[in-house]
C-alpha positions as CSV (number, residue, x, y, z in Angstrom):
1,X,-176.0,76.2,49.5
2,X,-173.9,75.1,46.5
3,X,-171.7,72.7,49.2
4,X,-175.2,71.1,50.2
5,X,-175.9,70.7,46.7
6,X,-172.7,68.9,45.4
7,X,-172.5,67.6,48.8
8,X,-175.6,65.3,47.6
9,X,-173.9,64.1,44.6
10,X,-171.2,62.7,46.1
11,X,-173.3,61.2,49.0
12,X,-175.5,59.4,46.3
13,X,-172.0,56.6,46.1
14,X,-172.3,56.0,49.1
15,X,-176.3,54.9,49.1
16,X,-175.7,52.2,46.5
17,X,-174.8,49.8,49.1
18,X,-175.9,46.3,50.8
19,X,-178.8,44.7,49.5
20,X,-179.0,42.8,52.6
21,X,-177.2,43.9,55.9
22,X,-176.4,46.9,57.5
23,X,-175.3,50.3,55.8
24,X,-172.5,49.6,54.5
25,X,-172.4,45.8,54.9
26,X,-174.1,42.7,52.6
27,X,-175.0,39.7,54.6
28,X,-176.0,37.8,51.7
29,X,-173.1,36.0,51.3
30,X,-174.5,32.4,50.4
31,X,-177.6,31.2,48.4
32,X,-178.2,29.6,51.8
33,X,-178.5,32.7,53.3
34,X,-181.2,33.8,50.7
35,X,-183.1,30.2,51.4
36,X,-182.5,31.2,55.2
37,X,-180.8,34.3,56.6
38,X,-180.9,32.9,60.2
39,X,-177.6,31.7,59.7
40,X,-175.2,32.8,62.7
41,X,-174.8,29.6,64.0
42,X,-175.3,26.9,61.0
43,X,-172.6,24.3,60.7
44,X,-172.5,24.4,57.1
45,X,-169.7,25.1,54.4
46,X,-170.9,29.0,54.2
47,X,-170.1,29.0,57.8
48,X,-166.6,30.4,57.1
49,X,-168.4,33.8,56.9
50,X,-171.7,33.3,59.3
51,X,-170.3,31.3,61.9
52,X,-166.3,31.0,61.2
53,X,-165.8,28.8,64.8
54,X,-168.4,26.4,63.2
55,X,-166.1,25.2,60.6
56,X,-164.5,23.2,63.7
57,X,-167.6,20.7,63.1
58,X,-167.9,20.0,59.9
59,X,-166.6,17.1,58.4
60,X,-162.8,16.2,57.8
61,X,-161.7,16.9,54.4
62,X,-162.5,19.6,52.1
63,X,-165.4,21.7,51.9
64,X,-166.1,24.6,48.5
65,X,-169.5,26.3,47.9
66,X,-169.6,28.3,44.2
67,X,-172.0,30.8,45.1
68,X,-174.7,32.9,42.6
69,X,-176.5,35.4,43.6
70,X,-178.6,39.0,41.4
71,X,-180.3,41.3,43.0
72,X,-182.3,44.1,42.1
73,X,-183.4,47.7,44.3
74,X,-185.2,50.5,43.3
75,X,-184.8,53.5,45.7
76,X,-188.5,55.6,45.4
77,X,-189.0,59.2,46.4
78,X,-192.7,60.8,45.9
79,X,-192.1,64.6,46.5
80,X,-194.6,67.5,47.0
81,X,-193.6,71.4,47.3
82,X,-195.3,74.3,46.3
83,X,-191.9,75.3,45.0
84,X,-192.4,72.7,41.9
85,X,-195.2,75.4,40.6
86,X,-192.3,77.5,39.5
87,X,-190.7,75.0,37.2
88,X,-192.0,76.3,33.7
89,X,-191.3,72.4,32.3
90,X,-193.5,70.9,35.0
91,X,-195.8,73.1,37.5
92,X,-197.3,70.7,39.2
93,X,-197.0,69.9,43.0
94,X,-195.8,67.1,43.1
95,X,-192.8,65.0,41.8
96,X,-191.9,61.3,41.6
97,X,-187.8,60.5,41.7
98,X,-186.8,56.3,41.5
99,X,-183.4,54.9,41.6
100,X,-183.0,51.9,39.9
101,X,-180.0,49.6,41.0
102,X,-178.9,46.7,39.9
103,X,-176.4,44.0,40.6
104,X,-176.9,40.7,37.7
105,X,-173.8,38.9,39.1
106,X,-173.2,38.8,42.7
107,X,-170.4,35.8,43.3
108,X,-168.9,34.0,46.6
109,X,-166.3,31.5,47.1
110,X,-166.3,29.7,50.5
111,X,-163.7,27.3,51.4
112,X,-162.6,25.3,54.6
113,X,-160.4,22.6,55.2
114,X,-160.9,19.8,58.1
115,X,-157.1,19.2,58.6
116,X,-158.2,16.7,62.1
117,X,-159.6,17.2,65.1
118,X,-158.9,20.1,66.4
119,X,-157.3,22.3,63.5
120,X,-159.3,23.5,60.3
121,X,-158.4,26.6,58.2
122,X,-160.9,28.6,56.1
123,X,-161.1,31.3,52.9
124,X,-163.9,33.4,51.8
125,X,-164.2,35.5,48.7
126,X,-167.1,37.8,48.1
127,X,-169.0,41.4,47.5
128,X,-168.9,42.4,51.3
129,X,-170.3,45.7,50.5
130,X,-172.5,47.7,47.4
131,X,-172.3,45.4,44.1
132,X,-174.2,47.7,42.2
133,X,-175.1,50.7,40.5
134,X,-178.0,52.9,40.8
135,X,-179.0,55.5,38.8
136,X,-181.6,58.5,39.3
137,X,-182.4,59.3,35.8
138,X,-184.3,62.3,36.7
139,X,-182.2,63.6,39.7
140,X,-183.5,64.4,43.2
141,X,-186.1,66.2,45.1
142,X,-183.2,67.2,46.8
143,X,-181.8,69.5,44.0
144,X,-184.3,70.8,42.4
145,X,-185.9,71.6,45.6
146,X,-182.3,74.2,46.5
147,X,-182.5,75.6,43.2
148,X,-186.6,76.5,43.3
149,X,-186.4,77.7,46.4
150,X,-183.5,79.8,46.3
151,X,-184.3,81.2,43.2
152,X,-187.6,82.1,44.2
153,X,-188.8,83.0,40.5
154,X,-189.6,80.4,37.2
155,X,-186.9,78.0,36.7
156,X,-185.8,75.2,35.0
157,X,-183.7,72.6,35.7
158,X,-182.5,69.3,34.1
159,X,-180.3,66.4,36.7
160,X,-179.4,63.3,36.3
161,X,-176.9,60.9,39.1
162,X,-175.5,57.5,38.9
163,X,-173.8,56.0,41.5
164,X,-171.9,52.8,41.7
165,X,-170.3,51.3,44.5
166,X,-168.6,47.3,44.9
167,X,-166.3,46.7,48.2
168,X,-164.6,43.3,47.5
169,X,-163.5,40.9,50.8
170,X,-160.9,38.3,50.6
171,X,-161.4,36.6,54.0
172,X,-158.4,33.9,55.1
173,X,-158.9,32.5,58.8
174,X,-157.6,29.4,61.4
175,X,-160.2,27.7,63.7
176,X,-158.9,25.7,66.5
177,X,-161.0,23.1,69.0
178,X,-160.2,23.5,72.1
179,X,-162.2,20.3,73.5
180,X,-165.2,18.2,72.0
181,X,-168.1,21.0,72.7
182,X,-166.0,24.1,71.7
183,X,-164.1,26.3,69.7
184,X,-162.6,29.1,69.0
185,X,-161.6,31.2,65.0
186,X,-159.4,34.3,64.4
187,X,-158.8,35.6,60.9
188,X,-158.9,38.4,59.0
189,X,-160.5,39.9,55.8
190,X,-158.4,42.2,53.5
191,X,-161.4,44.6,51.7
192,X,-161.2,46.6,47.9
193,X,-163.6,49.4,47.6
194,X,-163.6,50.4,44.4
195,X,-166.7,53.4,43.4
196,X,-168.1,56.0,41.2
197,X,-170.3,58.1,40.5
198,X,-171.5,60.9,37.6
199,X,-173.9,63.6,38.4
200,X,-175.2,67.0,36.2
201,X,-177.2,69.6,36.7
202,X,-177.6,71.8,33.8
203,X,-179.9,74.0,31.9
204,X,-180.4,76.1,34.8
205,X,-182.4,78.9,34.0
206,X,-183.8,81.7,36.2
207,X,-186.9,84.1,34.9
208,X,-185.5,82.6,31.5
209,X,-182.3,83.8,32.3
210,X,-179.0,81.2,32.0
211,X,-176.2,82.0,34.2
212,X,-174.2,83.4,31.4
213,X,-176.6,86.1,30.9
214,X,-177.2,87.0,34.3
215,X,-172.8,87.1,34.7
216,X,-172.5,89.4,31.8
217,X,-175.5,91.5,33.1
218,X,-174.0,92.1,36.3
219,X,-170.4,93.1,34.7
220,X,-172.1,95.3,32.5
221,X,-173.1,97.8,35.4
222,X,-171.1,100.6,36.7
223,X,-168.9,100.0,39.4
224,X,-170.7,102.6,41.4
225,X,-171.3,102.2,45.0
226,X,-175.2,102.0,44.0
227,X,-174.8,99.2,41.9
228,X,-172.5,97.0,44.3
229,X,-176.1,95.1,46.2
230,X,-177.5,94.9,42.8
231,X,-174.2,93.3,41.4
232,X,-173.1,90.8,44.2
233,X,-177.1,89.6,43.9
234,X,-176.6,88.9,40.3
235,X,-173.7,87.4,40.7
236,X,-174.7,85.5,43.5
237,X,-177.3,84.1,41.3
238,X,-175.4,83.3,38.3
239,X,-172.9,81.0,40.3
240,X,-176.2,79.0,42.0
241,X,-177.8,78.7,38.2
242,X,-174.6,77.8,36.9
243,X,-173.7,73.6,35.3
244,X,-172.8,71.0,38.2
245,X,-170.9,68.4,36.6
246,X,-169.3,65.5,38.8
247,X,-167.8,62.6,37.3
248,X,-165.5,60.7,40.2
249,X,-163.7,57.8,40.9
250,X,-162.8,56.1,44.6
251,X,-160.3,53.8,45.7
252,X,-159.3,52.0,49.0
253,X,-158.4,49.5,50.9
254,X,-158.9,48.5,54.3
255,X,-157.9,45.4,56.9
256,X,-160.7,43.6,58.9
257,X,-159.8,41.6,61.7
258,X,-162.2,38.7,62.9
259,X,-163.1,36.4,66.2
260,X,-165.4,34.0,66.9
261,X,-166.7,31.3,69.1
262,X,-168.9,28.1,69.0
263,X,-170.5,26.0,71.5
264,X,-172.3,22.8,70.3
265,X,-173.6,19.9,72.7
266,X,-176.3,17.5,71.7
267,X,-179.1,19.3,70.1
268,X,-177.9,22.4,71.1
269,X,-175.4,25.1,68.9
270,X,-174.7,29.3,70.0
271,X,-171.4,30.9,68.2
272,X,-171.2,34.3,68.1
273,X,-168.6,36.5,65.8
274,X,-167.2,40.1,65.8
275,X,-165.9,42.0,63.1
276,X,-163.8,44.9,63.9
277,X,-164.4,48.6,62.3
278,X,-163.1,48.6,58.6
279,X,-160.8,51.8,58.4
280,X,-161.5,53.3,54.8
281,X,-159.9,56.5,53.4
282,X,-161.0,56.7,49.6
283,X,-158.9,58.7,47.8
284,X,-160.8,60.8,44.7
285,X,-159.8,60.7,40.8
286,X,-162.1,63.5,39.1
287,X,-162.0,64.3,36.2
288,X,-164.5,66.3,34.1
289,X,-165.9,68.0,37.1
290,X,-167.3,71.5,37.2
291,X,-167.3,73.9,40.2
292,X,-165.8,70.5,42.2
293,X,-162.7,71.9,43.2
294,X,-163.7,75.7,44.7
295,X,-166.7,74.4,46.3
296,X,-166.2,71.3,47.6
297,X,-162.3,70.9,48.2
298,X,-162.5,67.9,49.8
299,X,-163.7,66.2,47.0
300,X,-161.4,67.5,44.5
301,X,-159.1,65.2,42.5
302,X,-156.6,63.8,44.8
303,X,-158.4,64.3,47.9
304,X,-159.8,61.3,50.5
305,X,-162.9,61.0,52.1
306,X,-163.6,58.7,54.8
307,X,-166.1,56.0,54.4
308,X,-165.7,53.3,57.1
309,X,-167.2,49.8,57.4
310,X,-168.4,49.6,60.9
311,X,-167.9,47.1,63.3
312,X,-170.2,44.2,63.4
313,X,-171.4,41.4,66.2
314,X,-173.4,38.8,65.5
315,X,-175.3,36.1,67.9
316,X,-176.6,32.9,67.1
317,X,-178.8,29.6,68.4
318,X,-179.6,26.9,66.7
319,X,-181.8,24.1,68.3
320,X,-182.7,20.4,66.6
321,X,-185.3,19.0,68.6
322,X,-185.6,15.6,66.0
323,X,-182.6,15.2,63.6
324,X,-184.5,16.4,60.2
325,X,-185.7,19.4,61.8
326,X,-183.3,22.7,62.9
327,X,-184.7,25.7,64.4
328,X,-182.7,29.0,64.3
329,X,-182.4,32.3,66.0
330,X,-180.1,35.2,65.3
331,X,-179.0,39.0,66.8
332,X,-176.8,41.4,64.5
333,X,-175.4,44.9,66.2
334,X,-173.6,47.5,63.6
335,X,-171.3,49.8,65.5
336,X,-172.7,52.7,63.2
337,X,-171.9,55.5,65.4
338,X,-168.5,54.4,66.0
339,X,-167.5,54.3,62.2
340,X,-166.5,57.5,60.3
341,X,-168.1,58.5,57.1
342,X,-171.6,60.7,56.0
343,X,-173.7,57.1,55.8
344,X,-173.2,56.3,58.7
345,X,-174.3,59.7,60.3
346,X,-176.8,58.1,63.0
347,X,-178.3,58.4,66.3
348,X,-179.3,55.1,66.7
349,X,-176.9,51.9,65.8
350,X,-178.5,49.8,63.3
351,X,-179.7,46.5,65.2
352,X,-181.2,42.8,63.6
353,X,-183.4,40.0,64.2
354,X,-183.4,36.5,62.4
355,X,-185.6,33.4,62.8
356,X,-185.2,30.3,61.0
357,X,-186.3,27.0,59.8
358,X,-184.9,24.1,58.3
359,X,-186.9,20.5,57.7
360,X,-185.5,17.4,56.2
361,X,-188.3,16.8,54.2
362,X,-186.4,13.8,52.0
363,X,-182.9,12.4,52.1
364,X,-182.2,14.5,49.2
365,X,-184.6,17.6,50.0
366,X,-184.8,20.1,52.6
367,X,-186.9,23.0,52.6
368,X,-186.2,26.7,54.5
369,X,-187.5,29.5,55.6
370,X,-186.4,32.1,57.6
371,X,-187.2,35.8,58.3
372,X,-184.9,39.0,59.6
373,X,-185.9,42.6,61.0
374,X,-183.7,45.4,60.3
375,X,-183.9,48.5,62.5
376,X,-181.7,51.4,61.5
377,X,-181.0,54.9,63.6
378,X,-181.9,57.7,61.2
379,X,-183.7,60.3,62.4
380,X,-186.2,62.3,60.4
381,X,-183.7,65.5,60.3
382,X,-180.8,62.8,59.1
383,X,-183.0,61.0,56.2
384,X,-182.2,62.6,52.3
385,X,-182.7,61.7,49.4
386,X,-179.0,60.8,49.2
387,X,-179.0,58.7,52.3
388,X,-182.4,56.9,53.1
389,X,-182.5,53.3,54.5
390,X,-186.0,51.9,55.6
391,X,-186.6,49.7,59.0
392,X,-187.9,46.2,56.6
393,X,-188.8,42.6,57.2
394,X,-186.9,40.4,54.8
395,X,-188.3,37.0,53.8
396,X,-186.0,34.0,52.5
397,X,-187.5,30.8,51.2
398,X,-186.1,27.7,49.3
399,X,-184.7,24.5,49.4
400,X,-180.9,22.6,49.2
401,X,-181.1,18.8,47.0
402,X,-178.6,16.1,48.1
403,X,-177.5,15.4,45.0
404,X,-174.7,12.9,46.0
405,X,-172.8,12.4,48.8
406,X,-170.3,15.0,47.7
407,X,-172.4,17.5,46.0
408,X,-175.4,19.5,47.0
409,X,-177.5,22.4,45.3
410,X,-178.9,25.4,47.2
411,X,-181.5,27.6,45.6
412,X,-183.5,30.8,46.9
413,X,-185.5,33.7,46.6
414,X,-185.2,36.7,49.2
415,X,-187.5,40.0,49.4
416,X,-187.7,43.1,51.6
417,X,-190.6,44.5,52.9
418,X,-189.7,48.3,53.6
419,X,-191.5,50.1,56.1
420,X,-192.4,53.8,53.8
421,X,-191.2,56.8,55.6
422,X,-192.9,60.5,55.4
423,X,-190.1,63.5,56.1
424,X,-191.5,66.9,56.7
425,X,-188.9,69.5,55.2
426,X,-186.7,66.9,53.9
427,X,-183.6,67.8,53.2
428,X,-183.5,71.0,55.4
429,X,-185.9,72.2,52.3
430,X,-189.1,74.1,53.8
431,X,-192.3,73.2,52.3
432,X,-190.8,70.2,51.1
433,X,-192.6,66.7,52.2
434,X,-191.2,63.7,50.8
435,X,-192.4,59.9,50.9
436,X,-189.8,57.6,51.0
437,X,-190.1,53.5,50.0
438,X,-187.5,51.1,48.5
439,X,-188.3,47.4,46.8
440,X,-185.5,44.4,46.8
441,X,-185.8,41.0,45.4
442,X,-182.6,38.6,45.6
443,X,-182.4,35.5,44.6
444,X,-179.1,33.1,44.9
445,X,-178.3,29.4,43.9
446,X,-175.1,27.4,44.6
447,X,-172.8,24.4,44.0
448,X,-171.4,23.2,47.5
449,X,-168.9,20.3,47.5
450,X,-167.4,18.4,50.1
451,X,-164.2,16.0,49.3
């Protein structure tokens, strides 16, 4: 019970993640991609990231996009149990838990270099994970729902978590033509995780007991053999009642190798890209932390804890059936199952669907749209409140301006429309049925140069 319980605190890092993208991954890497996310095959400047083969096409010269992006989430949990009754500060059915996250400042660099016709080399900067932090200010379903039900009596119970989670990516690659219609990239992305996260549970109190009293009732009975049930059940419930406190810091560093491959003729463009499993072991700096160490080992200062990015391959088609008009199309497969780490615990790989539009409406205007499905592989029994993301529809409009011939703007909005979910028993909790929903609004703007 108690490793379930601080289990959930630490799991809550690793829920602040992508605001667009798999589990562990952000896709939004461009304000284009928030005008459009059908990007996996777009010859464009922020193809150093979507499409990294597609640099091959673009212009000779230098190419640099200054990149903006904020995002906002909230994470929302409605929670019924006839174990609430027993809360004496609330005893009522039902609960409603929201985690707000936030990330104001969301920056990428792209870069890529033309050097002649068949050589270019690219660099990429960005949040490639998290960004954020999120913060429960009134805890979990999942916690007070342990402590009601194993205490079985009035309670009371005060929680609060905050997670915060940012995985930098410096991204340095080669692209090479190999004739007119194709080419071919390899590079590599070096990745920073850097995360925290502070969780309390405290004023724990049992029939009005706190776990102090309980403790020195218990060792105030004789050590008879009549007593000895009586005593280990006390103190048995004195450690469950007694303050969680969990304030942690993560670090690591991990290498991500990259391919990919572009075919373009006529009005015609497919690339495709793979990016191999990101091996990270974060190693723990707690301090601060109550009942960390004996329960939870692992998580002790100085430990590591796995937490890999995993492997990604993306597919893309792009069509332009006049010149002002380009028609997109895009597949993404996570290799969830194959990564190691608790948010990635699946038993379905996490899969994606793009389409896009792009229209020339003006020499110095075009106008997007573009949608993308994201199907993940939880399974009921595998959905807490620590660890919930929601099959959505995303939707990106906005519009670039041709400023000049060597500058152009790019602005967007981007929201997610999140399929709610309904868990019977969540969390391994009987009696507990929780409602689960998110919300997401992006929006990006840019700079993009070409010299």
């Amino acid at each position: 019970m108690k490793k379930r319980i601080l289990l959930g605190l630490t799991l809550l890092m690793a829920t602040t993640s992508a605001f667009a993208g798999g589990l562990l991954t952000n896709t939004n890497q461009s304000a284009a991609y928030v005008r459009n996310p059908s990007r996996d095959a777009a010859i464009d400047v922020d193809a150093v990231y979507y499409n990294p083969a597609g640099v091959a096409f673009l212009e000779k010269g230098f190419h640099l996009s200054l990149n903006y992006q904020a995002a906002v989430q909230k994470r929302q949990i409605t929670s019924t149990s006839p174990i609430y009754q027993l809360n004496q500060n609330n005893q009522t059915q039902e609960r409603y838990f929201e985690g707000a996250a936030a990330a104001p400042v969301i920056p990428s660099i792209q870069f890529a270099y033309v050097i002649n016709d068949n050589w270019s080399v690219a660099a990429q900067f960005s949040i490639v994970g998290g960004g954020g932090t999120c913060e429960f200010k009134n805890g979990l379903s999942l916690f007070e729902g342990m402590i009601g039900g194993k205490a079985a009596a009035p309670y009371t119970i005060n929680q609060s978590l905050t997670g915060k989670q940012i995985i930098y990516g410096l991204q340095v690659g080669a692209v090479y033509k190999i004739i007119d219609q194709l080419s071919v990239s390899a590079g590599v992305r070096g990745v920073y995780a850097s995360m925290g996260y502070e969780g309390a549970m405290n004023g724990i109190t049992v029939n009005g007991m706190d776990a102090e009293y309980i403790r020195n009732y218990a060792q105030s009975l004789p050590d008879a053999p009549e007593y000895a049930v009586t005593k280990a059940t006390l103190m048995a419930t004195s450690n469950l009642i007694s303050d969680y406190t969990l304030n942690c810091k993560q670090k690591a560093f991990g290498i991500t190798p990259i391919l990919g491959i572009d075919f373009k003729m006529g009005q015609w463009n497919v690339a495709a890209k793979y990016e191999f499993r990101t091996k990270l072991n974060l190693k723990n700096k707690s301090e601060n932390s109550a009942n960390v160490d004996a329960l939870m080992p692992e998580y002790k200062d100085g430990a590591y804890v796995r937490s890999d990015i995993p492997a990604l391959f993306t597919l893309g088609v792009e069509y332009s059936p006049i010149k002002s008009l380009r028609i997109s199309g895009g597949f993404h497969h996570y290799h969830d199952k194959a990564a190691k780490g608790a948010a990635t615990n699946v038993d379905q790989n996490t899969i994606e669907g793009l389409f896009g539009i792009e229209y020339d409406a003006h020499k110095v205007v075009t106008i997007s749209a573009g949608v993308q499905r994201t199907n993940y592989g939880f399974s009921d029994a595998q959905i807490k409140d620590t660890n919930f993301n929601l099959d959505s529809w995303c939707l990106g409009v906005g519009a670039q301006f041709n400023c000049t011939d060597f500058m152009k703007i790019n602005v967007g909005y981007f929201h997610s429309f999140y399929q709610d979910r309904n868990v019977e028993n969540a969390n391994g909790i009987q009696t507990l049925s929780n409602n689960y929903n998110r919300k997401n609004d992006l929006v990006g703007a840019s700079l993009d140069f070409k010299f």
